[in-house]
C-alpha positions, 0 to 999 in steps of 0.5 A, spaced: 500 500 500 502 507 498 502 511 503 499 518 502 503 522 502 510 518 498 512 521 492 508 520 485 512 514 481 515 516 475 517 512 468 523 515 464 522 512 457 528 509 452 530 514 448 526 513 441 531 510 435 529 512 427 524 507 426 522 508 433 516 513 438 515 512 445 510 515 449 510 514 455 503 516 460 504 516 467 497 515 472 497 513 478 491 507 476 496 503 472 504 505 472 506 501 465 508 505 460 504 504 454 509 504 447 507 505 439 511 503 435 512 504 427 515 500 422 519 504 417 518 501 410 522 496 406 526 496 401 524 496 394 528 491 392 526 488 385 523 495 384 529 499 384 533 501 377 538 497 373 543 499 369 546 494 365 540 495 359 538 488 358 531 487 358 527 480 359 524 476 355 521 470 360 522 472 368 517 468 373 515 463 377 517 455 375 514 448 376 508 450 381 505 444 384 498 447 385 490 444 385 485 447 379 479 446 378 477 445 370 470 445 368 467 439 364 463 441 358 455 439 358 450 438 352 449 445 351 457 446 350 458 440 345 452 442 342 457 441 334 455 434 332 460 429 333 464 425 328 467 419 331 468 414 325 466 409 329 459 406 332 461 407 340 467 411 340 465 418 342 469 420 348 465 427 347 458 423 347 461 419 353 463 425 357 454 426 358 452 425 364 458 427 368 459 432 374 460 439 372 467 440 374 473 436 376 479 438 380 486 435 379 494 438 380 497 442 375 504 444 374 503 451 373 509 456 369 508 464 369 512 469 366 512 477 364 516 481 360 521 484 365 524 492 362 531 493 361 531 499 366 528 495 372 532 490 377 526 484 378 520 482 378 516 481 383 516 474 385 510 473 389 504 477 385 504 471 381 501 467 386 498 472 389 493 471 382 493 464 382 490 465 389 485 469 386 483 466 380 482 460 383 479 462 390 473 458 392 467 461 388 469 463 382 468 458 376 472 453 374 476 454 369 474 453 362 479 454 355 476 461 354 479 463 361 485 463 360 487 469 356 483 473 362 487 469 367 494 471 363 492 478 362 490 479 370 497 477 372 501 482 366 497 488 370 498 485 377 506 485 375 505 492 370 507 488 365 506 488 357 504 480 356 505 475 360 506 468 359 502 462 363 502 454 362 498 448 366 500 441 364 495 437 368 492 430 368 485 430 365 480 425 366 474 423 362 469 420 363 468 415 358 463 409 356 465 401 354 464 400 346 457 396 347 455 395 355 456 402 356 459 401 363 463 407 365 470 409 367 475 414 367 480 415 363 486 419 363 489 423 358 496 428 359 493 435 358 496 443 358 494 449 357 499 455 354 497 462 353 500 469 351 497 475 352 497 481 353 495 485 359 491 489 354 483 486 353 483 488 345 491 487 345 494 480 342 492 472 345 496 466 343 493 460 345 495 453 345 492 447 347 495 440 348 492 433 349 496 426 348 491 420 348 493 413 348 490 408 343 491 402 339 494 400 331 494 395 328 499 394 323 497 392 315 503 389 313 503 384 318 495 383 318 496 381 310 502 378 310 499 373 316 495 366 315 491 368 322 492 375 327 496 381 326 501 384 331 497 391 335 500 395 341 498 402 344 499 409 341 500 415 344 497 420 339 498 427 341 496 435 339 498 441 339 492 447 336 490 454 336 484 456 335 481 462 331 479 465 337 484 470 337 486 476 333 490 471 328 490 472 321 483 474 318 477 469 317 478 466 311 471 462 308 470 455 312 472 457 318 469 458 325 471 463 331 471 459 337 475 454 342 475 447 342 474 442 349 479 438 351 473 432 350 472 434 342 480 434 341 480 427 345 475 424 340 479 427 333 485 424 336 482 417 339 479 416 332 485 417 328 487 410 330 486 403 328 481 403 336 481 407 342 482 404 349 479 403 355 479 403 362 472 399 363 472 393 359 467 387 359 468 381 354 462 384 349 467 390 349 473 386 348 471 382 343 469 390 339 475 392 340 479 387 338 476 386 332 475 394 331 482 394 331 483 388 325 477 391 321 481 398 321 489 396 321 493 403 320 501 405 319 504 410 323 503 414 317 496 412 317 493 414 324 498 422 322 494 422 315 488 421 318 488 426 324 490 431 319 485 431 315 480 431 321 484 437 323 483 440 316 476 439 317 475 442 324 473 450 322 476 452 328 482 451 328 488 455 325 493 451 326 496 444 329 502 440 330 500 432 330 504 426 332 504 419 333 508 414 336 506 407 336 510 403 342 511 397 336 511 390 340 515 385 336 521 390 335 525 393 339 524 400 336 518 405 337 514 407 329 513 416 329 511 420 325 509 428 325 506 434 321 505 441 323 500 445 319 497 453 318 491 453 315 489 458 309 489 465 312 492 463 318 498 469 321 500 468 328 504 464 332 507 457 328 511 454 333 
């Protein structure tokens, strides 16, 4: 207890630094100094200037490991008619009835264009917006998002254009050829796409999908009083769409993106037979014979995807392969073709 009449107690406060301001308040109810402190600003590394003049091309973030939610198109979506070649081999009319959306892993890059007059770019802005643009309530994303999420990141870094790409695992939902039993196949997708951070300034979207199939070889087959040898192919493409500012439209052609599930049927169709991951007896016995009735070269399954590719108004230009993983030599039978269609003037690599 203090006594009435001892002196009133007194605090002397720590001298302030530069980054620092004390205040102390004496009262005698509470003693204790009350202290509020200010953070002097940190340093802008990356935004400081540079003098050596070199500006960048490509400078980001690499190999992100990160979830993404990718929607599925539904009937209204793939409402172009479907042109499988074959009864029971449309991976797009199998897609029907599925959930709305799906979320895989994706192993995402993103760049900008860094000036020769400044030091850095500004590393963790890049995820700042994949945060965003994948945050819980907003959509799933679908082929036409990818210019706005590539533009997002070019303003968020003040940039002219950035660069994003996505290589993912996709699953289709996919029915067996006569019993209609239900699986999911997997298919290696991806995503590239260079945009300018303007709305009306140039996109280059590109969309890659490889798909596992079977050949059956002709040769064999002709030469061979019962069976054939057959073995997986893995066909894959590369396309840009006439939905961006690329070239003008010549006559034929069509505006517009293509779903992951109508590029996986034009490369399944290409071959001698699709695969499966469900398959009953009835099934296999389809298969099999499918594959017989229809035995392509390397050569052919390329040529036949060309000429789907060809077909399709909305693609401007493709690169194709196949690569058949022979079983009765010790080599693998590839081949490839890279085409613009009439009219097409952007990006052909």
């Amino acid at each position: 207890m203090t006594s009435p009449h001892a002196p009133t107690p007194t605090t002397t406060p720590r001298p302030p630094t530069a980054a620092t301001t004390t205040t102390a308040t004496t009262t005698t109810a509470s003693p204790t100094p009350t202290t509020t402190t200010t953070a002097a600003p940190m340093p802008d590394v990356q935004g400081k200037p540079d003098a050596r003049n070199v500006a960048i091309d490509k400078v980001g973030v690499k190999a992100v490991t990160y979830p993404i939610r990718l929607r599925i198109p539904g009937a209204s979506d793939l409402a172009r008619p479907d042109q499988p070649g074959r009864p029971g081999q449309s991976a797009v009319a199998s897609a029907l009835g599925g959930p709305s959306e799906q979320t895989t892993v994706a192993n995402i890059n993103m760049y900008v264009a860094l000036p020769a007059t400044q030091k850095g770019t500004h590393m963790s802005r890049f995820l700042e917006v994949l945060n965003e643009q994948t945050a819980a309530g907003v959509p799933a994303i679908s082929p036409q998002d990818l210019p706005e999420m590539t533009r997002a990141i070019a303003r968020r870094l003040h940039a002219p254009f950035a660069h994003f790409s996505a290589e993912f695992v996709y699953f289709i939902r996919k029915a067996a050829p006569v019993t209609g039993m239900f699986g999911l196949m997997d298919y290696r997708a991806s995503f590239a796409c260079t945009a300018e951070a303007d709305e009306r300034g140039s996109v280059d979207l590109v969309m890659g999908l490889r798909a596992p199939a079977t050949s059956l070889c002709p040769c064999s087959k002709e030469i061979s009083a019962y069976g054939a040898h057959n073995q997986r192919c893995e066909i894959e493409a590369r396309v840009r769409t006439w939905s961006g500012p690329h070239g003008t439209l010549p006559p034929g052609a069509e505006p517009g993106f293509l779903w992951i599930e109508q590029l996986a049927s034009m490369l399944e169709s290409a071959a001698s037979a699709q695969v499966y991951s469900v398959l009953k007896r009835p099934d296999e016995k389809f298969v099999t014979e499918a594959a017989y009735d229809n035995p392509k070269f390397v050569e052919d399954i390329i040529r036949d995807l060309a000429l789907a590719m060809q077909r399709e108004p909305r693609v401007g230009w493709y690169e194709i392969s196949s690569e058949n993983f022979e079983s009765i030599h010790s080599h693998n039978a590839y081949a490839r073709i890279t085409r613009a269609k009439d009219g097409w003037t952007g990006p052909t690599s």
